[in-house]
N, C-alpha and C positions, 0 to 999 in steps of 0.2 A: 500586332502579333496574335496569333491566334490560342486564344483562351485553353484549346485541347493541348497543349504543349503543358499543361500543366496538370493534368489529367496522366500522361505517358510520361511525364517525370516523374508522378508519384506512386506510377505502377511499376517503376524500374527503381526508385526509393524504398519501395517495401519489398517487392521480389528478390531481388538483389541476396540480401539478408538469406530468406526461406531456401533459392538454388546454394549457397554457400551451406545451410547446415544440412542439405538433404546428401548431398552431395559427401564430405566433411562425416555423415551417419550414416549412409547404404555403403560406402567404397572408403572409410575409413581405415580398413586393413590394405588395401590395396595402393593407396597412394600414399602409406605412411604417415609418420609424425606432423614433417615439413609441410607436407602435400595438405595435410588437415587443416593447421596454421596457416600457411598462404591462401587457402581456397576459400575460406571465410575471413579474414581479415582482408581481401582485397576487394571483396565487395561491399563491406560494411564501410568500407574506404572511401569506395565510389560512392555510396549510398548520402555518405556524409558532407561530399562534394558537392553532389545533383543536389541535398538539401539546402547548402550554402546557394546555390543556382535559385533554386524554389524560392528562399526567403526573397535574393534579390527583385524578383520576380513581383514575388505580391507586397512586396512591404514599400522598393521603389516605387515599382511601375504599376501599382495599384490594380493586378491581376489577380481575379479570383475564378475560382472552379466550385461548382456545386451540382453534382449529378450523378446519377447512376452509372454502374459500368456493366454488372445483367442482372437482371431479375432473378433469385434464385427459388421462388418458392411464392405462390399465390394460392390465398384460398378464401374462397367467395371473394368478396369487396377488398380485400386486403391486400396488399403487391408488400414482399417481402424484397428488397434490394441488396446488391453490393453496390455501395457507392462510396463517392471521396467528397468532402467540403472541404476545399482549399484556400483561409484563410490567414490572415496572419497569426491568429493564436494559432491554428495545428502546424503550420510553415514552423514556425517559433518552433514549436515543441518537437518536431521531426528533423529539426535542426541539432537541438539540445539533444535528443536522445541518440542519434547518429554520433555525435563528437564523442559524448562520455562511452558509448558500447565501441569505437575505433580504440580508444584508449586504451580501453581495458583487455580488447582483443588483441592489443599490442603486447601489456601488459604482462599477462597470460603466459606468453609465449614464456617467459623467465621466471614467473612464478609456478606453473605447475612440468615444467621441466623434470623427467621422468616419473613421471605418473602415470597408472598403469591405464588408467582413462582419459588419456590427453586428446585422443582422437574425439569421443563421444564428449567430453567439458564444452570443446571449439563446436562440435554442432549446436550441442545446449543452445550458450548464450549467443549464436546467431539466431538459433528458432525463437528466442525469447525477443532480442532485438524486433523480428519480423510481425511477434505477437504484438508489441508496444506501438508500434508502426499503424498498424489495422486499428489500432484502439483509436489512437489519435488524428488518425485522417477519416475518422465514418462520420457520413452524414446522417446515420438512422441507428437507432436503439438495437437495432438485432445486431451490425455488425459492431458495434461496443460493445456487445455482450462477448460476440466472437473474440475479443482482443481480451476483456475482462477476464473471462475464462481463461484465455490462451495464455496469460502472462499467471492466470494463479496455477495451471497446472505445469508449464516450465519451473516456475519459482520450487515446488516439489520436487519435480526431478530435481533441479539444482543446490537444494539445501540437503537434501537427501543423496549428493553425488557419492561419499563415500559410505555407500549402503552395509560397509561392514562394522560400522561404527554404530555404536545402539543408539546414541546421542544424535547423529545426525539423521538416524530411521524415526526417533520419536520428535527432532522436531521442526522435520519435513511432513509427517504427518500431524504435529498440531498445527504447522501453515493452513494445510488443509484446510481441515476442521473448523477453526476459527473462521477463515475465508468463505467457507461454505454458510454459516449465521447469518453474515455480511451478504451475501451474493442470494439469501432468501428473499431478505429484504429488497433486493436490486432488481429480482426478476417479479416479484410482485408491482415493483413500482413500474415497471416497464410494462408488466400486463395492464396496471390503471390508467397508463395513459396510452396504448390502445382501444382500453373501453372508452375512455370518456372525448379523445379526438378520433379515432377510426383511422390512426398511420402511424407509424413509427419513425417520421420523416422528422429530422430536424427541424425546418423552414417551416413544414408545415402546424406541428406543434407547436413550435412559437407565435406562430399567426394568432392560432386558434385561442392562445392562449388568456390575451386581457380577456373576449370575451366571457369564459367558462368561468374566470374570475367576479366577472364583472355582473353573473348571473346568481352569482353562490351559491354553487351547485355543495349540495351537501352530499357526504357519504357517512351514512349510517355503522357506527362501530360498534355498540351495543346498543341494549332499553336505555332512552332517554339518552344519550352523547353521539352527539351528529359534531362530524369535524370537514371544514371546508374541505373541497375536492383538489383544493391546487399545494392546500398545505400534506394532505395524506400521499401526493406523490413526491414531494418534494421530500420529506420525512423517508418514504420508503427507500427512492432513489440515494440520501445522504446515510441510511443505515449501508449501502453498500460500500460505499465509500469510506464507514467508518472499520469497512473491515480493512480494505484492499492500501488506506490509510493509516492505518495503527492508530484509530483515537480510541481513548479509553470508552467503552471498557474491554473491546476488541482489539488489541494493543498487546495481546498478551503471545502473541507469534512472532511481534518481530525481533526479539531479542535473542529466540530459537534460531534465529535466519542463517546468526555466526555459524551454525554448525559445518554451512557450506566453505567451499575455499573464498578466499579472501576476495578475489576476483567477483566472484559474483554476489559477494554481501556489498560490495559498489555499484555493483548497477542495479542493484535490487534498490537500494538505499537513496541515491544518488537519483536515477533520471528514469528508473520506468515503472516497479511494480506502484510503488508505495506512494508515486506522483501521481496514479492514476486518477484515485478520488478528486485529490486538487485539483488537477486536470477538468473531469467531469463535472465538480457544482460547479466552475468556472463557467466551461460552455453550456452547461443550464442556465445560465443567472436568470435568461429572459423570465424562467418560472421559479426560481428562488426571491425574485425581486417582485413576487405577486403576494409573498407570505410574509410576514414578518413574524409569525409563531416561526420556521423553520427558519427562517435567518436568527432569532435568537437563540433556537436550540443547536444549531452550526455554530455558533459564537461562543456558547458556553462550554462545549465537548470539546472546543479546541483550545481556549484560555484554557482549561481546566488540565487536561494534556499537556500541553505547553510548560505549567510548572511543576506539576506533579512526577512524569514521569523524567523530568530534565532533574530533582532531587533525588532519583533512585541511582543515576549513574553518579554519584556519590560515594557510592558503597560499593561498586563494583573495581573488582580487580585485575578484571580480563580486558585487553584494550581494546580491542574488537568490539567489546558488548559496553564499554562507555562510549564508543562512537554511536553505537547502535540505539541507545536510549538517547543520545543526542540528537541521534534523527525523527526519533518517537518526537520529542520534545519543540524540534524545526517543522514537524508536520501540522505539530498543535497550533504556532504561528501561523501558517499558512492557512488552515483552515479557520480561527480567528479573523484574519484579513477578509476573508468568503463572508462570515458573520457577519462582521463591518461594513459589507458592502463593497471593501476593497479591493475587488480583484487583480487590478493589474496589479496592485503590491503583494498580494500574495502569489499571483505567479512571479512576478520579477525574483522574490524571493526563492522558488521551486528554480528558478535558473541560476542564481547566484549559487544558491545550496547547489544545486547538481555540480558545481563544478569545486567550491570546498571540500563538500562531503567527501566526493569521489577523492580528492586530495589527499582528505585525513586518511580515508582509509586505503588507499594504496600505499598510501609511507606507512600507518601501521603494517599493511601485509610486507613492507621494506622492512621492517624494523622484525618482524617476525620470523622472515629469513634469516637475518642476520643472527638472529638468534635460535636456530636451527629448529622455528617453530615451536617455541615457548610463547606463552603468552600471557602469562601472569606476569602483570607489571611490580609485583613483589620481587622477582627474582632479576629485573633488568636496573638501571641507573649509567648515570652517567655515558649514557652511547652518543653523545653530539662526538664525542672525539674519535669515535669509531666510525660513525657514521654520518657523514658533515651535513651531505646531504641533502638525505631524508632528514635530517634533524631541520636544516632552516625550510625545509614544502611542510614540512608537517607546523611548524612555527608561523606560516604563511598558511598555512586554513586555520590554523589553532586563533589566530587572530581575526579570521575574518566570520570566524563562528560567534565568537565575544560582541562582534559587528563593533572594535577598534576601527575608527576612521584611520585612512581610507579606504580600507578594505574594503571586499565589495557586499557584506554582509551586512555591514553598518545600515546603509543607504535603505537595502530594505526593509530589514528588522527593524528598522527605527522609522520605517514611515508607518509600517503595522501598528507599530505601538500610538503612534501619533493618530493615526487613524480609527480606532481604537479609543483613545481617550475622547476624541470629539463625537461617537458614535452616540442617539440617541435610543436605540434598538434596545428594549427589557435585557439586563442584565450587561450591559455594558459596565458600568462601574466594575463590577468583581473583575470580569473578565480585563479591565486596564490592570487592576490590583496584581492579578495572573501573569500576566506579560512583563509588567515592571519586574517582578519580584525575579521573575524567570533570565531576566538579564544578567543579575549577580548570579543565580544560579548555575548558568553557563557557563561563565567565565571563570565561579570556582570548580566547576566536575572540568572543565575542559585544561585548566594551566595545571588540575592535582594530575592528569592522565600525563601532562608536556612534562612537570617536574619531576616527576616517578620513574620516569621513562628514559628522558634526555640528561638527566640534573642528579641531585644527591648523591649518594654513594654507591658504587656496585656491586649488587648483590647475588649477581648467575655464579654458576659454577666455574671453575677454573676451565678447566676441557672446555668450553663455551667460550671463555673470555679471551684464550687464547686464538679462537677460530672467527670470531665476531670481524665482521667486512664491510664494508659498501654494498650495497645491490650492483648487481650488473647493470650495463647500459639501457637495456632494455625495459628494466625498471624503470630504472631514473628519467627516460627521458619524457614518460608520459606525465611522472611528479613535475617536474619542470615546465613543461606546456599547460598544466593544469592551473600551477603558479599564478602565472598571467594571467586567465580570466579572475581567477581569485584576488586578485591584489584590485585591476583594471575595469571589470566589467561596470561597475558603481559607478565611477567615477564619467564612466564614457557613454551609460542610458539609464541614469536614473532620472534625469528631465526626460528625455526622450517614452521613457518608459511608464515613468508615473503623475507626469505634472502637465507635459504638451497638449495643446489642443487638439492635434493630430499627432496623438499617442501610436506607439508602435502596435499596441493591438485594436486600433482603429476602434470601429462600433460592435467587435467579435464580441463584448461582453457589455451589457446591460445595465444601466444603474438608474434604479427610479431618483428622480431628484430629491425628494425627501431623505434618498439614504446617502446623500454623494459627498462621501465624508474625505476623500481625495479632493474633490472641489475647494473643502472648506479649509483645507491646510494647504491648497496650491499656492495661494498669495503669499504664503511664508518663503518660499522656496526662491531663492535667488541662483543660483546653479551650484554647483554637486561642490566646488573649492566651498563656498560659504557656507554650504552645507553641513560641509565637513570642520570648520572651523567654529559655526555656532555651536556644536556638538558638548564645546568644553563648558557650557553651560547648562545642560541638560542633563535630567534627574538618569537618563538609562545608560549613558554614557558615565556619569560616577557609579551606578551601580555594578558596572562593568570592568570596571577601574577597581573598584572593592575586592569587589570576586576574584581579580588576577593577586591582589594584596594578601584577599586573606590566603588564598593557595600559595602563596611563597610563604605564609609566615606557620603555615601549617605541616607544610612538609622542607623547605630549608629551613628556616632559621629555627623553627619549635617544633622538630621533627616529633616529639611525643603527644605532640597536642592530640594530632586524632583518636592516638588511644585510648587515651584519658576523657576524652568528652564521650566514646564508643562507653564505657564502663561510666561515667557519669549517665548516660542520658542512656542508659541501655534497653528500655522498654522502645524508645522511638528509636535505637541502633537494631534493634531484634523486628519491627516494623519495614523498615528500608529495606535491611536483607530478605523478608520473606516478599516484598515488594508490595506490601499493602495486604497480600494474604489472597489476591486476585488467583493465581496459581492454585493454592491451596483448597479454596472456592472450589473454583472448578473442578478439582479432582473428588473432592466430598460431595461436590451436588449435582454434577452432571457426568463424572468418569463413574464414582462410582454408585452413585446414585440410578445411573443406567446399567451399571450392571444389575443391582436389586431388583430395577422394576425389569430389565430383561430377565431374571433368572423367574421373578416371580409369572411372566406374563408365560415363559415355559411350563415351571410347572405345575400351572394353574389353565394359561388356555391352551397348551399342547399335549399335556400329560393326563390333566381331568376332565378337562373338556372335548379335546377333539380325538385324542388317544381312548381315556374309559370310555366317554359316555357316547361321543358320536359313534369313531371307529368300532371298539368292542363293543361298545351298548348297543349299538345294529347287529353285532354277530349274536349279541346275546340274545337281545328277542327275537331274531330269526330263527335260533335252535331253538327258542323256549315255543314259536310257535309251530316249529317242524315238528316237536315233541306230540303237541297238544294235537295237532291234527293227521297226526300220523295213526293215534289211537283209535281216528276216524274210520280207518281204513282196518277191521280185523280180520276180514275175510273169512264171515261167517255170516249164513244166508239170513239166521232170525234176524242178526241185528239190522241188517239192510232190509229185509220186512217193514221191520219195528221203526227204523225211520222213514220209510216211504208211507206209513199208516200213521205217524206221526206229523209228517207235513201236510198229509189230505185234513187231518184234523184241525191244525191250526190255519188252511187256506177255508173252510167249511165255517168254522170259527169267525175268521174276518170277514168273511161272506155275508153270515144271518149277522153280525152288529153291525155292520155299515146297512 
């Protein structure tokens, strides 16, 4: 079969998407509501299919593409490309990201139902879909960049959709802002490895790459601290990803994300912005697996993530923004797994999550309807009998986030940790400490959101209680499909995916032998039932099992307890809710600490310096010397005598002394 068939799959994979929301955005008024919803949901459709085609393609039939489609932009020695590398990690991921954005585009259709931007929502997140697409199929650093960008300035629009809301205007723009830190460091790192290989080519970068290692090339960061050349791109390139990833301490936007509709805090969350990074150190490994300074410092930003920010959705009461610090918290795993050297378990993981997550929070946005858009789990309780359900899809990610076997969360969460503990990489010890601890953590933020919500007593208003329903079909049936991989996906390629010889992402990721900490726990691995069964002996599995315990005994049966430890322990309850004071930070050292140094930098170098002293202070000596030499001129003949007899005297003068 010919190789280019897979090259015009995945230009009809990603277009697909872009004609549905241009379309869907320039003739939205004209083709109506209906017209909006079918004209992107049926390409995103197709999109989805061609990618299930693709996978078969390269993952069967061991088909790959790697090539240019045109040259966009050359200058001197340099050849700027669009192009596609078509393997099985972007197949993978252009698979995953297609199923969760059909979903949601299904989804949609019953959640934002008369809304007075239903037409421009359905362009949004197929242009976003299209941006994620570009990200994950480029063979070269420019056009990452292109998807990079393209997915952080959709995410704006889209957190920002209901722009009359202050709350969703401010925290679409801290998406921004924060992104923009992150995406400093991304384009710096992508300038360094232009200077130091002269392409921006995948293949060829990698090539180049032991040796530049193997030279130790130094790059000069001040007097006296030279830091290897492979470790300061790898560094540059993972600050990007700590934005576009939420690891601490660039973590502080996604929690803002809620502000958008429900719909798209899952596929933000779920399969495209926020997987990006993961995504990206993944298909770097060749040059993360040259550093081991930057694989430990990858390792420690995501253990540290991992349970830190999975302890703040503790305190939170909005159910949107516990799932939302739960995905902060599944991002820190992943990126951990990257540390470790683990990569296929930390993407296996990025696809099991894509299809919980996406779970959780579509049955929260079910569960939010029903409650006619409340969403303080204060005022909800007992809705399983209202709502059957979304009560057992939400009960079906709520477990597979715990990673209860055999859900399909288990399998990878639990091989990170495992992974993780065998690592010998600096800082591995804390960072198992992180992960373990993170597992009870889960499992108590994630059953206190289930029993709050589904359980105890009810607390909405009557007018509400009386009107509380099921979602439409159109809801439910994505919760339902979503189900299945969530329960199955474990169970059906976690050999396949993390322990085979001939792994589902084949040789797409890199692993120096010294770090191949999947190797060193393969032999454990009997297949996914035994798997699942040794489980009931293992420290993260009763952690897990805790955390579900303490949350029943915290909100059913000793409903007072959290009070009382809030007012007992209230220095660390006043900690949580400011969320570590990160927030707070930034608005004293950088909001308004730029405003100071802006107000100062006005009226000091716009007002005294380039207002008085330039601008005026040129008027002023201009007139003080128009003054002076105007007096030159009196128009009286002695005095022009008097200086003409004056200048022969001092030309007479310098005459006889020289």
């Amino acid at each position: 079969m010919n190789p280019d068939i897979l090259r015009n799959l995945s230009l009809a994979i990603i277009l697909l998407p872009l004609v549905g929301s241009l379309i869907a955005g320039f003739f939205g008024k004209q083709i109506g509501r209906r017209g909006a919803h079918w004209v992107t949901i049926i390409p995103v459709g197709v999109s989805f299919f061609l990618s299930v085609y693709l996978c078969k393609l390269v993952v069967l039939d061991n088909m790959t593409f790697n090539g240019a489609i045109y040259t966009w932009a050359t200058s001197g020695v340099f050849s700027f490309d669009v192009g596609f590398m078509i393997d099985r990690l972007s197949a993978l991921m252009m698979m995953v990201v297609t199923f969760v954005s059909f979903l949601v585009h299904i989804y949609t259709v019953g959640y934002m139902e008369g809304d007075s931007g239903y037409q421009r929502f359905f362009s949004y997140i197929s242009l976003f879909t299209f941006a994620m697409l570009m990200l994950v199929s480029a063979n070269n650093f420019l056009q990452l960049y292109f998807g990079w960008e393209g997915v952080g300035l959709v995410s704006y629009l889209l957190i920002g959709f209901w722009y009359k809301k202050e709350s969703a205007n401010q925290g679409s723009l801290k998406a921004f802002l924060v992104n923009r830190v992150g995406d400093f460091g991304f384009i710096l790192g992508i300038a360094a490895v232009l200077t130091y290989f002269g392409t921006v080519d995948y293949s060829s970068v990698f090539n180049q790459a032991p040796a530049l290692a193997a030279a130790n090339t130094m790059v000069h960061i001040m007097p006296g601290v030279n830091w290897s050349a492979i470790t300061v791109i790898c560094l540059l390139l993972f600050i990007g990803a700590m934005g576009k990833s939420a690891q601490m301490p660039l973590h502080v936007w996604l929690p803002e994300s809620m502000e958008g509709p429900t719909p798209i805090s899952a596929l933000i969350h779920a399969a495209t912005m926020v997987t990006a990074g993961v995504y990206m150190v993944s298909r770097m490994s060749p040059l993360f697996e040259l550093s081991a300074t930057a694989l430990s410092f990858v390792l420690i930003i995501g253990s540290t993530t991992a349970l830190f920010t999975g302890i703040l959705a503790l305190v939170q009461n909005d159910i949107k923004r516990v799932v939302a610090y739960s995905t902060l918290s599944q991002l820190g795993y992943m990126i951990a797994a990257l540390g470790a050297s683990a990569y296929s378990a930390g993407m296996f993981h990025l696809f099991t999550h894509a299809c919980f997550k996406a779970l959780l929070f579509l049955a929260a946005g079910s569960v939010i309807i029903g409650m006619h858009h409340e969403q303080d789990m204060r005022k909800m309780g007992n809705l399983w009998k209202y709502m059957p359900i979304t009560y057992i899809t939400f009960l079906v990610g709520a477990l597979a986030l715990c990673a209860i076997p055999p859900f399909s969360g288990f399998y990878s969460k639990d091989t990170i940790i495992d992974a993780i503990h065998v690592a010998t990489i600096p800082g591995a010890k804390y960072a198992y400490i992180c992960v373990l601890l993170g597992s009870f953590v889960t499992a108590l933020y994630t059953f206190r959101a289930f029993f709050m919500t589904f359980h105890t007593k009810e607390r909405m208003d009557d007018h509400i209680r009386k009107s509380i329903h099921e979602s439409k079909a159109v809801v439910l049936i994505p919760l339902i499909i979503l189900a299945i991989p969530s329960i199955l996906i474990g169970l059906l390629f976690a050999g396949p995916m993390l322990f085979d010889q001939n792994s589902l992402l084949g040789d797409t990721v890199f692993v120096a032998p010294q770090y191949d900490t999947l190797g060193q726990i393969a032999h454990d691995f009997h297949g996914a039932w035994a798997m699942a069964i040794h489980s009931v002996v293992t420290l993260p599995f009763w952690l897990a099992v805790s955390g579900i315990i303490a949350a029943w005994v915290c909100y059913i049966a000793v409903p007072g307890l959290p009070a009382w430890a809030a007012r007992r322990f209230a220095l660390l309850h006043r900690i949580m809710v400011n969320k570590y004071g990160f927030d707070e930070f930034n608005n004293w050292f950088f909001v308004r600490g730029g405003r100071k140094l802006a107000t100062w930098l006005f009226q000091v170098g716009d007002v005294k310096i380039l207002d008085d002293f330039m601008v005026n202070g040129s008027g002023r000596v201009i007139a003080w010397l128009s003054a002076t030499t105007r007096k030159l001129q009196s128009g009286y003949l002695y005095h022009y005598a008097l200086a003409m007899v004056l200048g022969v005297l001092i030309f007479l003068g310098w005459y006889l002394i020289r």
